[in-house]
N, C-alpha and C positions, 0 to 999 in steps of 0.2 A: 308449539314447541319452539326454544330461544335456543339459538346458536351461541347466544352471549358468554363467555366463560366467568364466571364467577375468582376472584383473587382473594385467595386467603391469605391475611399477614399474619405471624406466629404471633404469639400473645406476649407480654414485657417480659413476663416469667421467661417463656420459650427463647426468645431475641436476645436474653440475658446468658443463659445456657448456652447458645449458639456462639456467644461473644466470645463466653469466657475456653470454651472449647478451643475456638480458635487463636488466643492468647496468651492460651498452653501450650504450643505449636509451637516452637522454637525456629521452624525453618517456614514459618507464616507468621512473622511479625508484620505490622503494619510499617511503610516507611515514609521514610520522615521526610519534612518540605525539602531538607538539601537533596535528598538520593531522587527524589521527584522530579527537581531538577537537572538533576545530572544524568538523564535517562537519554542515553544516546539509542535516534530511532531508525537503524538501521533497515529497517523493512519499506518495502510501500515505493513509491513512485520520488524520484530524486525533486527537488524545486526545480523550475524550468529556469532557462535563461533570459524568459522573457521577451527575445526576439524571434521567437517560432510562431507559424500561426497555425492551426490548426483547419484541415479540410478533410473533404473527402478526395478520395482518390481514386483509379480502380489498375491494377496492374495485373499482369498475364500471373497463374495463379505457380506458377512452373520458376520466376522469377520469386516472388513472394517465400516459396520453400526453399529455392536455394539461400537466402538471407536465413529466415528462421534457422535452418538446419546449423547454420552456422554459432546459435545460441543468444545468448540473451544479449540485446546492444544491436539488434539487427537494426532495428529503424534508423537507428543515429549509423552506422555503416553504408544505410541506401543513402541516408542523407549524404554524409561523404561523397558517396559516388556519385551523387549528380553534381554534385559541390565540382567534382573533378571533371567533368564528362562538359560543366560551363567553363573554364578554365581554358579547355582546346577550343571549344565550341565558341566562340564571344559573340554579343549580341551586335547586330548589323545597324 
């Protein structure tokens, strides 16, 4: 017995029908190279600035919720606060 899944592709006829169905669709046009480009992507992870580096950490889990609780931007808010806490603290 094959696990393999088999992929059917509709036939020209079917791909044709399927086209034209969705080309009838006024509010499912296809769009065009400018609106492609002009596609602001608000979702997903900002670009970094570059000078962050990334590790592991491990912090008391009591700390960790009071940040989250406080909602999204928590990481960059712990960053702040260590930002602030070298600030008093300066390195010897």
């Amino acid at each position: 017995m094959s696990n393999k899944r088999k992929i059917v592709l509709p036939t020209a006829e079917e791909d044709k029908a399927i086209t034209a169905a969705a080309m009838s669709d006024p509010d499912a046009q296809p769009m065009t190279a400018e609106q492609l480009a002009n596609i602001k992507h608000g979702r997903g992870r900002p670009l970094g600035s570059g000078i962050k580096e990334q590790v592991t950490i491990r912090f008391d889990s009591d700390v960790i919720k009071a940040f989250r609780e406080q909602g999204n931007g928590w990481q960059t808010r712990m960053n702040d606060a260590l930002k602030d806490w070298l600030k008093s603290h300066p390195a010897s």
